[in-house]
mmCIF file of the N, C-alpha and C atoms, coordinates in Angstrom:
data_MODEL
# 
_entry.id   MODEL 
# 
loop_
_atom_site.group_PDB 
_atom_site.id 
_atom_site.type_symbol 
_atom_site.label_atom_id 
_atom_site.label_alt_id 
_atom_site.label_comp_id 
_atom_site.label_asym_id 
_atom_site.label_entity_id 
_atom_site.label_seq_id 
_atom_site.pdbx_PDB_ins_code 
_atom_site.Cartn_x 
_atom_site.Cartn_y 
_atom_site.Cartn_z 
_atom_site.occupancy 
_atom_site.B_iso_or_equiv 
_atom_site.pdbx_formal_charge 
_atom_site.auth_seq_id 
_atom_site.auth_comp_id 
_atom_site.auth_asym_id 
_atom_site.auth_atom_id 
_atom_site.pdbx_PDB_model_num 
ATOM 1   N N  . UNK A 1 1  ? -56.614 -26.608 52.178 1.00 0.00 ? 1  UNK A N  1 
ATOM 2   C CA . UNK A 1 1  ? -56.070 -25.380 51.635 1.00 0.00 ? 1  UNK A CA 1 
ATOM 3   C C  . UNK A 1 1  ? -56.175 -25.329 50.115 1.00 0.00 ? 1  UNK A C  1 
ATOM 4   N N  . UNK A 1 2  ? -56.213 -26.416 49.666 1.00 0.00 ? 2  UNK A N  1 
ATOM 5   C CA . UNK A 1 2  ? -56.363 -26.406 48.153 1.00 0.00 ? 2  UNK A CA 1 
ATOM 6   C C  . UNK A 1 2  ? -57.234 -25.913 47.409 1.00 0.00 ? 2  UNK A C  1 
ATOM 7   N N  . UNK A 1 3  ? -58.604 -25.745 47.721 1.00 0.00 ? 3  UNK A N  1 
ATOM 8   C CA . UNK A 1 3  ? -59.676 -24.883 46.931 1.00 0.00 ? 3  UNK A CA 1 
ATOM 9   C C  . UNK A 1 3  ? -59.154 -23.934 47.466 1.00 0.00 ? 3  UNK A C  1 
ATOM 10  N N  . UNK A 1 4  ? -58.625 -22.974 48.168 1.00 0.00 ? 4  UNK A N  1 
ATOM 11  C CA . UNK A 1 4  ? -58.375 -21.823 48.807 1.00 0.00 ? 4  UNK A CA 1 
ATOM 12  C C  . UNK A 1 4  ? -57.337 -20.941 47.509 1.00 0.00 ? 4  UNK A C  1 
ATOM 13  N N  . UNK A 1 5  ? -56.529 -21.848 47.189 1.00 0.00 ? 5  UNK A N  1 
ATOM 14  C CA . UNK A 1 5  ? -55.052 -21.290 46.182 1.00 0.00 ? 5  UNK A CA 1 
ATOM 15  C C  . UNK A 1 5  ? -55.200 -21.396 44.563 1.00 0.00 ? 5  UNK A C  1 
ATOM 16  N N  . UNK A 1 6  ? -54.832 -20.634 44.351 1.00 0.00 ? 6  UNK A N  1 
ATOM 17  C CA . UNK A 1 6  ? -54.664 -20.238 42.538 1.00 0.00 ? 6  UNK A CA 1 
ATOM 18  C C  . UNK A 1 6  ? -53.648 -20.897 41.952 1.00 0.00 ? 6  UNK A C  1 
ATOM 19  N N  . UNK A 1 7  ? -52.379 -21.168 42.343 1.00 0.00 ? 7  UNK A N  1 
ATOM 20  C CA . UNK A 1 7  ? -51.276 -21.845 41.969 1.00 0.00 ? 7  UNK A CA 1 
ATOM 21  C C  . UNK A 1 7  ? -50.679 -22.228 43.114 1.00 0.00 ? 7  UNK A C  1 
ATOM 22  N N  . UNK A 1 8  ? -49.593 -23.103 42.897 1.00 0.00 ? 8  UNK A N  1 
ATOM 23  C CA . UNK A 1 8  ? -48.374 -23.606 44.039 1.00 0.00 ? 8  UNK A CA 1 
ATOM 24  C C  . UNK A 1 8  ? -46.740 -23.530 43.507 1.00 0.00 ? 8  UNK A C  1 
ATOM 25  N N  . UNK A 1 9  ? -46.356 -23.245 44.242 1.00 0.00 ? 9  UNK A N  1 
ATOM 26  C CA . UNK A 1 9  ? -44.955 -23.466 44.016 1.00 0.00 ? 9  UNK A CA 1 
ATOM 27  C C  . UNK A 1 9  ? -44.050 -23.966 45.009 1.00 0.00 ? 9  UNK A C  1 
ATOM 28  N N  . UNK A 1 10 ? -43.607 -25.345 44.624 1.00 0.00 ? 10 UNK A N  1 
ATOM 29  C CA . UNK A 1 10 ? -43.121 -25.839 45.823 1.00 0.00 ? 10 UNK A CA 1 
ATOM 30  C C  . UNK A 1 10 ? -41.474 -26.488 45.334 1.00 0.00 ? 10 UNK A C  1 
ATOM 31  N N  . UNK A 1 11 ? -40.545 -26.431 46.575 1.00 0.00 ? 11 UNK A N  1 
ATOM 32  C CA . UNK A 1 11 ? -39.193 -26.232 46.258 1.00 0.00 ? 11 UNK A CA 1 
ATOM 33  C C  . UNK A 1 11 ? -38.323 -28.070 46.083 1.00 0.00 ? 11 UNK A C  1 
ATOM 34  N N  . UNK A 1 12 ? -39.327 -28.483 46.645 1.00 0.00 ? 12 UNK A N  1 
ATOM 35  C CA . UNK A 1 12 ? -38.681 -29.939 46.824 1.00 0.00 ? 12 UNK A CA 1 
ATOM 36  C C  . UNK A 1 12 ? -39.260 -30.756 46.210 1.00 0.00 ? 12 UNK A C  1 
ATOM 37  N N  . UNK A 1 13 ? -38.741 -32.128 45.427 1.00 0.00 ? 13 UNK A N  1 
ATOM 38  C CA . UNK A 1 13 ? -39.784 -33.086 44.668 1.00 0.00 ? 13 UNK A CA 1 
ATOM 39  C C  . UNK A 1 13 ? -39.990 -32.943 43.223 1.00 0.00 ? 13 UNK A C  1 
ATOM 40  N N  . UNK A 1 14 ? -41.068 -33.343 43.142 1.00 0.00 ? 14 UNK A N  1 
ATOM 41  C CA . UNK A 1 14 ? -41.156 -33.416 41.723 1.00 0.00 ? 14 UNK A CA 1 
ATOM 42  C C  . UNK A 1 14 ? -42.074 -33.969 40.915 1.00 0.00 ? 14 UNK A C  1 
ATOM 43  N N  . UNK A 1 15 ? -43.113 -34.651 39.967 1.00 0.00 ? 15 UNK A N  1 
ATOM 44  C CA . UNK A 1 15 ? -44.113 -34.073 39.461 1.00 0.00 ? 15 UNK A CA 1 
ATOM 45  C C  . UNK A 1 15 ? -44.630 -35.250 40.211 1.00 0.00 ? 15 UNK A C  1 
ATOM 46  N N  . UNK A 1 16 ? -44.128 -36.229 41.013 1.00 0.00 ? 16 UNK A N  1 
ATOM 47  C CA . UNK A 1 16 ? -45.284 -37.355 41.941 1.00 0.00 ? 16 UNK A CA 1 
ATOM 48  C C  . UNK A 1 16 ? -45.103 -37.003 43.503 1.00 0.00 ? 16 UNK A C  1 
ATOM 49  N N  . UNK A 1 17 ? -44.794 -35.836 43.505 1.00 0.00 ? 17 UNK A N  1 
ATOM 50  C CA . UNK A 1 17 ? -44.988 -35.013 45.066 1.00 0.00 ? 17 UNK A CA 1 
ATOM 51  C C  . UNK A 1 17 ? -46.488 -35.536 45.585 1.00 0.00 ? 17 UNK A C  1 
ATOM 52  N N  . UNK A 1 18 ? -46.742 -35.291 46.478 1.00 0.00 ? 18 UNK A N  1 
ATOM 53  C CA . UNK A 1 18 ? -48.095 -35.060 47.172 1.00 0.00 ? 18 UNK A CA 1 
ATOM 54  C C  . UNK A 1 18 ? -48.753 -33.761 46.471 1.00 0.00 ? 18 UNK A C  1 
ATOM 55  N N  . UNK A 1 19 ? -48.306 -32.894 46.920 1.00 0.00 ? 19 UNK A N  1 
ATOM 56  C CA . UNK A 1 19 ? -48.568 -31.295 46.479 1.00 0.00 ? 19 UNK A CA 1 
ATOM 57  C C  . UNK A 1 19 ? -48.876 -31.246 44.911 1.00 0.00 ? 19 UNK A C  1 
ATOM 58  N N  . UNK A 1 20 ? -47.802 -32.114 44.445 1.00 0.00 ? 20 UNK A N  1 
ATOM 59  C CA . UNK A 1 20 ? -47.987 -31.558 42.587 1.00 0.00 ? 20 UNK A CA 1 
ATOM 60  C C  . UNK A 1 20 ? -49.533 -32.802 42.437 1.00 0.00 ? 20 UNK A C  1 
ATOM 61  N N  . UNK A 1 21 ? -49.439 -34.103 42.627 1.00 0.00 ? 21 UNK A N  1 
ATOM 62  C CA . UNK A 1 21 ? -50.415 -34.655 42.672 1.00 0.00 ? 21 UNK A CA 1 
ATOM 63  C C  . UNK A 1 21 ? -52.198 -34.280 43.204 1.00 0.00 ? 21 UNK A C  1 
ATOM 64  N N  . UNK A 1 22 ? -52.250 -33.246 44.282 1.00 0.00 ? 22 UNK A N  1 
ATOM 65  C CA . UNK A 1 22 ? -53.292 -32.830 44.671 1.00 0.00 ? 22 UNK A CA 1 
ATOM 66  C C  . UNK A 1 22 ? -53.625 -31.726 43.823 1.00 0.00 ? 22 UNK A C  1 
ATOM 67  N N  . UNK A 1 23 ? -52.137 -30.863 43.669 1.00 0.00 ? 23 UNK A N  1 
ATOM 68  C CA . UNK A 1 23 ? -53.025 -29.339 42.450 1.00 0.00 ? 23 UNK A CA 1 
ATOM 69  C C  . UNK A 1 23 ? -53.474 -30.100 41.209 1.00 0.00 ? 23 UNK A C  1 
ATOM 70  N N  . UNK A 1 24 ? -53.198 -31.213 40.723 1.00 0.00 ? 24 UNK A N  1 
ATOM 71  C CA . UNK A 1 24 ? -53.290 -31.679 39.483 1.00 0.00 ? 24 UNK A CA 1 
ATOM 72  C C  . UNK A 1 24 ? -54.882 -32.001 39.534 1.00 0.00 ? 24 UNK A C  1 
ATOM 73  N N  . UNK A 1 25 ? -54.826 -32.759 40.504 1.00 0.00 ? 25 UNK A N  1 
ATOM 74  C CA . UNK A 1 25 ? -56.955 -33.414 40.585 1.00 0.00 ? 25 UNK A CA 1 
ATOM 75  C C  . UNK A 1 25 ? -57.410 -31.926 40.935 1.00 0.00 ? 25 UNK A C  1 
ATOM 76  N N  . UNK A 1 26 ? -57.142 -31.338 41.341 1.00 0.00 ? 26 UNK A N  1 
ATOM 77  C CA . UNK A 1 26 ? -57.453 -29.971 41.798 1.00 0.00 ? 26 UNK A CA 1 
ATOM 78  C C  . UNK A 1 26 ? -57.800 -28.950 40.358 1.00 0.00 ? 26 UNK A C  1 
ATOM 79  N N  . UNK A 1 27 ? -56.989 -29.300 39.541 1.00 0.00 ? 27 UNK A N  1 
ATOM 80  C CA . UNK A 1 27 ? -56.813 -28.406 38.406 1.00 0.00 ? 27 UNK A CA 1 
ATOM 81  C C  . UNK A 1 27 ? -55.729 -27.004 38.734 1.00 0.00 ? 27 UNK A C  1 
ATOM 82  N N  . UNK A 1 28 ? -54.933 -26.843 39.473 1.00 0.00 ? 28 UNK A N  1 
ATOM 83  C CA . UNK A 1 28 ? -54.305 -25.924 39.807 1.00 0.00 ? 28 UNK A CA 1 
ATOM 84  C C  . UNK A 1 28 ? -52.432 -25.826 39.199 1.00 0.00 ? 28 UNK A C  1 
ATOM 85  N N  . UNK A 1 29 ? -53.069 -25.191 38.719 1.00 0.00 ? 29 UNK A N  1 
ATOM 86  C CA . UNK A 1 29 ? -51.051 -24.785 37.779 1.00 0.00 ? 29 UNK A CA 1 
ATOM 87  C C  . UNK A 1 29 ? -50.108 -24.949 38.937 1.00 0.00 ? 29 UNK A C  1 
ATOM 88  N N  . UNK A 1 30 ? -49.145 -25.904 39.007 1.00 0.00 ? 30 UNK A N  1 
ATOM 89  C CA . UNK A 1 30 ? -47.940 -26.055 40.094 1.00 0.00 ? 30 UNK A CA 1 
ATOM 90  C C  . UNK A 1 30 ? -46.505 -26.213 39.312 1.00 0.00 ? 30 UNK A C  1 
ATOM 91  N N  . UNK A 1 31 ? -45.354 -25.281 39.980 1.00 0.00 ? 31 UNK A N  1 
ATOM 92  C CA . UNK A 1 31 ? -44.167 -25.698 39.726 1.00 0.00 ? 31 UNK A CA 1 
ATOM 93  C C  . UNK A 1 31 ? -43.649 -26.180 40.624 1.00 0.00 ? 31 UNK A C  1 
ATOM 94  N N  . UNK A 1 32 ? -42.731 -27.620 40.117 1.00 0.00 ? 32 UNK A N  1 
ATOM 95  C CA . UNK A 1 32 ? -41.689 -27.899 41.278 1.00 0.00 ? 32 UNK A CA 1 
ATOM 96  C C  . UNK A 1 32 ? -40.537 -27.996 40.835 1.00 0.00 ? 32 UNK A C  1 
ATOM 97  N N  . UNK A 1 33 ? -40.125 -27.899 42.319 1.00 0.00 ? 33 UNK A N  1 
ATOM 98  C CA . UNK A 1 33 ? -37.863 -27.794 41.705 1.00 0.00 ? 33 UNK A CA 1 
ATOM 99  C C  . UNK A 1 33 ? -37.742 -26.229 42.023 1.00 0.00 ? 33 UNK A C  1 
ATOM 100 N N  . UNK A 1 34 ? -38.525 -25.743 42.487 1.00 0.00 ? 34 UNK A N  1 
ATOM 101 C CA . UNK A 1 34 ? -38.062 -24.302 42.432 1.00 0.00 ? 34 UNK A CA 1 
ATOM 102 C C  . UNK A 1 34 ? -37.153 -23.792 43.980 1.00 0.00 ? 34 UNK A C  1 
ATOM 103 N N  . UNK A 1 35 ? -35.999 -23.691 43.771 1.00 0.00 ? 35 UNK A N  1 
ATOM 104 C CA . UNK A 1 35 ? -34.886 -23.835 44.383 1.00 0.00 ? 35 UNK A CA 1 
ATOM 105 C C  . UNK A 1 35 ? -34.862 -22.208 45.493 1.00 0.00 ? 35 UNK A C  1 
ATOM 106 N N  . UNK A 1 36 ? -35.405 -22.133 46.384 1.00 0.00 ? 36 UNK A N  1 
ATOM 107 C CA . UNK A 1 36 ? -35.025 -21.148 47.443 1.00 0.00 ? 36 UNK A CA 1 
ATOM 108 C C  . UNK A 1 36 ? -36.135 -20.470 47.271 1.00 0.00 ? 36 UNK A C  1 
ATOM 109 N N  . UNK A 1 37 ? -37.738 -21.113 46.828 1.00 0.00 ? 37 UNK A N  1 
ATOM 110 C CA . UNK A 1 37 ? -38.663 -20.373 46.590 1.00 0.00 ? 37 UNK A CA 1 
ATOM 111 C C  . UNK A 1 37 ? -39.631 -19.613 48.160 1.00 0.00 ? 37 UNK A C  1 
ATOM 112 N N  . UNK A 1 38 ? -38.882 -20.380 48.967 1.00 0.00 ? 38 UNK A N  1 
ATOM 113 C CA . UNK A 1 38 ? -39.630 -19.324 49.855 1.00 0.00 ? 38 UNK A CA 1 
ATOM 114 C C  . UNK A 1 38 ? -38.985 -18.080 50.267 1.00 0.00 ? 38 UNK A C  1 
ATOM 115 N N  . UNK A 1 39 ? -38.076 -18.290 50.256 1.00 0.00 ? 39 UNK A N  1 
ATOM 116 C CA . UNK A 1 39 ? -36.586 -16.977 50.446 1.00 0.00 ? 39 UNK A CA 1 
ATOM 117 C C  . UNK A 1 39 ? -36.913 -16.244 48.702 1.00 0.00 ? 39 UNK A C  1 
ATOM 118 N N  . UNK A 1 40 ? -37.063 -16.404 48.282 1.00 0.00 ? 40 UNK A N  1 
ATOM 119 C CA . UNK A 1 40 ? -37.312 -15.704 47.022 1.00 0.00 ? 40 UNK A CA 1 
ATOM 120 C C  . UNK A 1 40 ? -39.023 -14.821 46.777 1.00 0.00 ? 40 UNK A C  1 
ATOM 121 N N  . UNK A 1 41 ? -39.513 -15.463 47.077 1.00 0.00 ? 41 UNK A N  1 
ATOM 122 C CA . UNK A 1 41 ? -41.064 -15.176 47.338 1.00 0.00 ? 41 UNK A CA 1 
ATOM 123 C C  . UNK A 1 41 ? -41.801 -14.374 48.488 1.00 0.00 ? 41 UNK A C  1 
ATOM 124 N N  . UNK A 1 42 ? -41.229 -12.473 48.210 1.00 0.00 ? 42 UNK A N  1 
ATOM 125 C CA . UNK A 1 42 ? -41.883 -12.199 49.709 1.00 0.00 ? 42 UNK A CA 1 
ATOM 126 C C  . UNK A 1 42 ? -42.875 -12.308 49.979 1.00 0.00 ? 42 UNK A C  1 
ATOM 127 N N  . UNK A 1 43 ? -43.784 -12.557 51.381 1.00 0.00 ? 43 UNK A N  1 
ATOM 128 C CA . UNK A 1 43 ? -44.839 -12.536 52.124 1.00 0.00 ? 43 UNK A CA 1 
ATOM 129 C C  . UNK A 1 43 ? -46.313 -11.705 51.369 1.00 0.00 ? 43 UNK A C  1 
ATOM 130 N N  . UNK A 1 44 ? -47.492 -12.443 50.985 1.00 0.00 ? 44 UNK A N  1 
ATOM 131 C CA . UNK A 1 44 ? -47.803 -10.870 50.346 1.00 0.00 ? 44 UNK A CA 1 
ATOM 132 C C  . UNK A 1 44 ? -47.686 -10.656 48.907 1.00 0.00 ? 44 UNK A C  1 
ATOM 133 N N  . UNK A 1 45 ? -46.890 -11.543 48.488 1.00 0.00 ? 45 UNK A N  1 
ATOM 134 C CA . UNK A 1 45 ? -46.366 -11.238 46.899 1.00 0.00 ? 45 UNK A CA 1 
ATOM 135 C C  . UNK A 1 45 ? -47.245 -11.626 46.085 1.00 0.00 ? 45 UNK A C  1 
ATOM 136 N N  . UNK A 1 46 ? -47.866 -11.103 44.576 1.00 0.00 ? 46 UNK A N  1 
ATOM 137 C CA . UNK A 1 46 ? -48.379 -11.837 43.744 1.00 0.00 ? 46 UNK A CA 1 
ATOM 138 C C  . UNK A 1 46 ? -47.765 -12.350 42.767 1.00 0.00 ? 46 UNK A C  1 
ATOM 139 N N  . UNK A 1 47 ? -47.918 -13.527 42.482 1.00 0.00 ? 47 UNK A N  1 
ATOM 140 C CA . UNK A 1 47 ? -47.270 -14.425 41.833 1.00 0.00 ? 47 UNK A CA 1 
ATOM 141 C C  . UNK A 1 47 ? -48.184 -15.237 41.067 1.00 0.00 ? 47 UNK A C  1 
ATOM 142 N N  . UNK A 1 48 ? -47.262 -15.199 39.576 1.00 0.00 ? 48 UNK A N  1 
ATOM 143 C CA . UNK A 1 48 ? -47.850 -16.211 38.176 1.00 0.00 ? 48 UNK A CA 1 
ATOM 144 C C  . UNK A 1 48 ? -47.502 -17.213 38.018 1.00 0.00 ? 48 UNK A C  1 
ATOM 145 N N  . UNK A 1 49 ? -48.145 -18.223 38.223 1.00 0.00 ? 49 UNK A N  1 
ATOM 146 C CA . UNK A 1 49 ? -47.555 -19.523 37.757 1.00 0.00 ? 49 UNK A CA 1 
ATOM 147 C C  . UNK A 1 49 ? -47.881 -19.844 36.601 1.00 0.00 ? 49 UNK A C  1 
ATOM 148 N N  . UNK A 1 50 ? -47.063 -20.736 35.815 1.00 0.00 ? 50 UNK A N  1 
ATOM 149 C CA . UNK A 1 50 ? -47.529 -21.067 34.255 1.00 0.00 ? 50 UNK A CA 1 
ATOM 150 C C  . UNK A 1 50 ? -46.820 -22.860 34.481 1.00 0.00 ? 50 UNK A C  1 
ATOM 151 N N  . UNK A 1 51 ? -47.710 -23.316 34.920 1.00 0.00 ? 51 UNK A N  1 
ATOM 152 C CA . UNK A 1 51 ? -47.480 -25.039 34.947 1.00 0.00 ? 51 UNK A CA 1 
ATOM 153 C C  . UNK A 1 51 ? -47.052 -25.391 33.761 1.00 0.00 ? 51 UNK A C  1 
ATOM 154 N N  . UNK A 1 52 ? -47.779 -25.066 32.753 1.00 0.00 ? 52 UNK A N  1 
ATOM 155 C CA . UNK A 1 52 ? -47.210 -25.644 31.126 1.00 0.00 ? 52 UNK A CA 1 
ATOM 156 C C  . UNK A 1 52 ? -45.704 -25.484 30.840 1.00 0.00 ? 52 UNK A C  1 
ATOM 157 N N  . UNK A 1 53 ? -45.760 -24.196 30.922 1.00 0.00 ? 53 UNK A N  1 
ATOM 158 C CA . UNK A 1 53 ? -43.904 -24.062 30.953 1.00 0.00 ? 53 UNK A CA 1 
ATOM 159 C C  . UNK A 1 53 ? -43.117 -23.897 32.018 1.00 0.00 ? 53 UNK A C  1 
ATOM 160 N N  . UNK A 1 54 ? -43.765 -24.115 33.420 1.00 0.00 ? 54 UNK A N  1 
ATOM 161 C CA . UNK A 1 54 ? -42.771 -24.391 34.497 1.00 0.00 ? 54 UNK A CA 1 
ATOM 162 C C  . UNK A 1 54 ? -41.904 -22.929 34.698 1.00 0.00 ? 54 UNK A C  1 
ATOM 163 N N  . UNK A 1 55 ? -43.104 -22.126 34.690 1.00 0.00 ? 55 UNK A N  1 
ATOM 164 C CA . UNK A 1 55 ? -42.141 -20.632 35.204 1.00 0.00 ? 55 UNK A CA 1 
ATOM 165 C C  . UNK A 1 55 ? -42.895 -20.220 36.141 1.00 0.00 ? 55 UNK A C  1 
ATOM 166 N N  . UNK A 1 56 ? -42.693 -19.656 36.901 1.00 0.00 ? 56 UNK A N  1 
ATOM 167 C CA . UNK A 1 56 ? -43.016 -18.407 38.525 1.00 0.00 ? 56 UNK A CA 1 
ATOM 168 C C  . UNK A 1 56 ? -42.440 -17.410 38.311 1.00 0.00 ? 56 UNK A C  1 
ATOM 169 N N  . UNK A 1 57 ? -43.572 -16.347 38.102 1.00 0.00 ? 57 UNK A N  1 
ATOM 170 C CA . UNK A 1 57 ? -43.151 -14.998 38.452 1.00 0.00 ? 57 UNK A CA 1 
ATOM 171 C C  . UNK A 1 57 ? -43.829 -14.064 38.914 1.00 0.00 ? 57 UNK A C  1 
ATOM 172 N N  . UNK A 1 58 ? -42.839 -13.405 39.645 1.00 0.00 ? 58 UNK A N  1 
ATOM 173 C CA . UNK A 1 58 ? -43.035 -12.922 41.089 1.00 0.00 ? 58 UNK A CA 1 
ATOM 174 C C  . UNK A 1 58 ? -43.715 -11.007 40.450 1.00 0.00 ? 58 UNK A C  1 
ATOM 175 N N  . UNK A 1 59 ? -44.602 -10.704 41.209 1.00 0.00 ? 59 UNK A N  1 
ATOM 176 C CA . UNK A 1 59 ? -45.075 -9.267  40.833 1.00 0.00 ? 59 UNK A CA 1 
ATOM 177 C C  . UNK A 1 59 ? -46.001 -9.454  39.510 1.00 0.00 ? 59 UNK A C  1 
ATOM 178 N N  . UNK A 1 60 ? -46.690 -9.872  39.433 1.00 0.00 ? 60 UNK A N  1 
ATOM 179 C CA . UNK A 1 60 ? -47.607 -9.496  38.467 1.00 0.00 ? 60 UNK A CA 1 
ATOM 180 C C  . UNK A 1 60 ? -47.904 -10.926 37.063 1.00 0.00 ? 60 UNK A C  1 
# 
């Protein structure tokens, strides 16, 4: 799935996750720690990730 995605955002863990470790060789901007991000994130949604400063945002 990883060549497939533009960013990740994942709710559990932390920067030696699996997930944060694969977007990294990957080159792919990931936040983690993000607390209720699938309940927060509707279906469908476009979403910005900014790895450098560890923000997600949702719509544009």
């Amino acid at each position: 799935m990883f060549p497939l995605i533009s960013g990740l955002v994942i709710e559990r863990g932390g920067m030696l996750s699996h997930g944060a470790i694969i977007a990294r060789e990957f080159g792919i901007p990931s936040v983690v720690g993000v607390k209720d991000a699938t309940r927060l994130i509707p279906d469908g949604a476009t979403v910005c990730v900014d790895g450098d400063r560890g923000t997600v945002r949702v719509g544009g």
